[in-house]
C-alpha positions as CSV (number, residue, x, y, z in Angstrom):
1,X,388.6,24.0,-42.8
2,X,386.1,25.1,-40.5
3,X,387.8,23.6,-37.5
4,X,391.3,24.8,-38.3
5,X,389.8,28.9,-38.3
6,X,388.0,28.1,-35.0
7,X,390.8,26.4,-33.2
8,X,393.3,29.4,-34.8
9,X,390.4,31.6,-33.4
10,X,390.6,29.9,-30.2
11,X,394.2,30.3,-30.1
12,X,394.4,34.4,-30.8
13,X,391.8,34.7,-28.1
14,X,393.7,32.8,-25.3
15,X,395.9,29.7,-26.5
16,X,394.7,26.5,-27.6
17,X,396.8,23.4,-28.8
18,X,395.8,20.5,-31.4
19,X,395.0,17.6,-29.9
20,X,398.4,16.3,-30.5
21,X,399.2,18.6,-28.2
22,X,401.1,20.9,-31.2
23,X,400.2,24.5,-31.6
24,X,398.0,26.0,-34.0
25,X,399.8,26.7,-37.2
26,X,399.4,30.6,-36.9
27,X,401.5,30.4,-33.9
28,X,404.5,28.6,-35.7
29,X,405.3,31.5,-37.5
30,X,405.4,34.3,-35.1
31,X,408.8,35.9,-35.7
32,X,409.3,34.5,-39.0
33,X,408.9,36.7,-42.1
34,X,406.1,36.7,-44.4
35,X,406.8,34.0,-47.4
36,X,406.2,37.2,-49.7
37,X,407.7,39.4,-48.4
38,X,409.7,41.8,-51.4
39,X,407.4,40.8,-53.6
40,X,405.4,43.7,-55.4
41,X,401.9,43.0,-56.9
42,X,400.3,45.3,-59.1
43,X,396.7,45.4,-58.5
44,X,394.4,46.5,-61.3
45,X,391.1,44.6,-60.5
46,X,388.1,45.8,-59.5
47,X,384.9,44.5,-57.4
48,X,385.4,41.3,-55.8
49,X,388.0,39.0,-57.5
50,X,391.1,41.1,-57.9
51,X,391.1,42.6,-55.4
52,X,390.4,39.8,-52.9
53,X,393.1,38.2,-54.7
54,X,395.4,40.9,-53.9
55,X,394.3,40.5,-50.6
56,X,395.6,37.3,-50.2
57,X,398.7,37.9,-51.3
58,X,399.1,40.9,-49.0
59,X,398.2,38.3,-45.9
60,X,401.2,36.8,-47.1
61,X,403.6,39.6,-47.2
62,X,403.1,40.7,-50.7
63,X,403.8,44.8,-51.0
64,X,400.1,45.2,-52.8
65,X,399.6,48.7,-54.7
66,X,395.9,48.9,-56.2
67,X,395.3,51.2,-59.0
68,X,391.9,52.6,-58.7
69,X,389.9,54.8,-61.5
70,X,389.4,58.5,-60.1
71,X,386.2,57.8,-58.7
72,X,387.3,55.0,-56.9
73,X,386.9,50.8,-57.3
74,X,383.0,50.6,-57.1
75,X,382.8,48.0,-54.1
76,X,383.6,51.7,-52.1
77,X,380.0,52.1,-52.5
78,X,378.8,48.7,-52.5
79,X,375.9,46.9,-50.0
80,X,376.1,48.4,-46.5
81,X,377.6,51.3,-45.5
82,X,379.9,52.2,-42.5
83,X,379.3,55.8,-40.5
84,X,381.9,57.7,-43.0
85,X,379.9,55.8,-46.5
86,X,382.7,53.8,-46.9
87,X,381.5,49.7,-47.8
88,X,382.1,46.9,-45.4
89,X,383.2,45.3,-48.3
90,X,385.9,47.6,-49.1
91,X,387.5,47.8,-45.6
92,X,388.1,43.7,-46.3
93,X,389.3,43.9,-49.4
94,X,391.5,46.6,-49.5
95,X,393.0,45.9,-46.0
96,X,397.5,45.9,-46.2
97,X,397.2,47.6,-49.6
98,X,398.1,50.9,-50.9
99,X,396.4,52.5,-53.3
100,X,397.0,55.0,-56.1
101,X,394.1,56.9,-58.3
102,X,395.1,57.1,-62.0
103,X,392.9,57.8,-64.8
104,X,393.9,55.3,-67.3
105,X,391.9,57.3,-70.0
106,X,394.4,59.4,-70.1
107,X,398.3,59.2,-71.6
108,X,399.8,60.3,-68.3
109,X,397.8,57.6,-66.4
110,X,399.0,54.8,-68.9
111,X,402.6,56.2,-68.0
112,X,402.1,55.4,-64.5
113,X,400.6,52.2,-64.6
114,X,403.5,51.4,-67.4
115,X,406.2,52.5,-64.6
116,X,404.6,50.8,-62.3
117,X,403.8,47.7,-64.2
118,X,407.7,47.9,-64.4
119,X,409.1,47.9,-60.7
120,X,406.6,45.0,-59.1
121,X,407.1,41.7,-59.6
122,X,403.5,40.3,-60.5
């Protein structure tokens, strides 16, 4: 595993082929459309493994919309912090995502997840 992310690495910072003289996989698909591409996901995780579940499925084309409470999913806050207080952590995890504050405490936010919940696919 290690090796593959190097040599794909290798290969985004100047070209490098597998010893059997094929490219890297990342370079096989440039041009081709993401395998999920369509596909809505409905994110309502928070912290670490929803949402970097989400992000996976975004890598792979996935139209990801997060649902956060109104004061935000807590990893916003979480470890070290970036010039504007924004976590590292966030930036990674909610990277090819959009996101949408709704107070599920309330009916109206329960009507939007609902709707929501309605139109994406997973």
């Amino acid at each position: 595993m290690i090796r593959t992310y190097l040599g794909m690495r290798r290969l985004a910072l100047g070209g490098r082929r597998q010893p059997n003289g094929r490219k890297w996989l990342c370079s096989q698909h440039k041009g081709k459309r993401p395998p999920l591409e369509g596909v809505r996901v409905l994110e309502l995780g928070q912290l670490i493994a929803g949402p970097w579940a989400g992000t996976v499925l975004a890598y792979f084309g996935a139209d990801v919309v997060k649902v956060e409470p109104p004061n935000g999913d807590p990893i916003r806050g979480w470890r070290m912090l970036d010039e504007t207080g924004t976590s590292y952590w966030w930036r990674g995890h909610a990277r090819n995502k959009r996101s949408i504050c709704v107070d599920l405490n309330t009916e109206q936010g329960r009507e939007v997840v609902k709707k929501l919940a309605g139109e994406s696919d997973v």
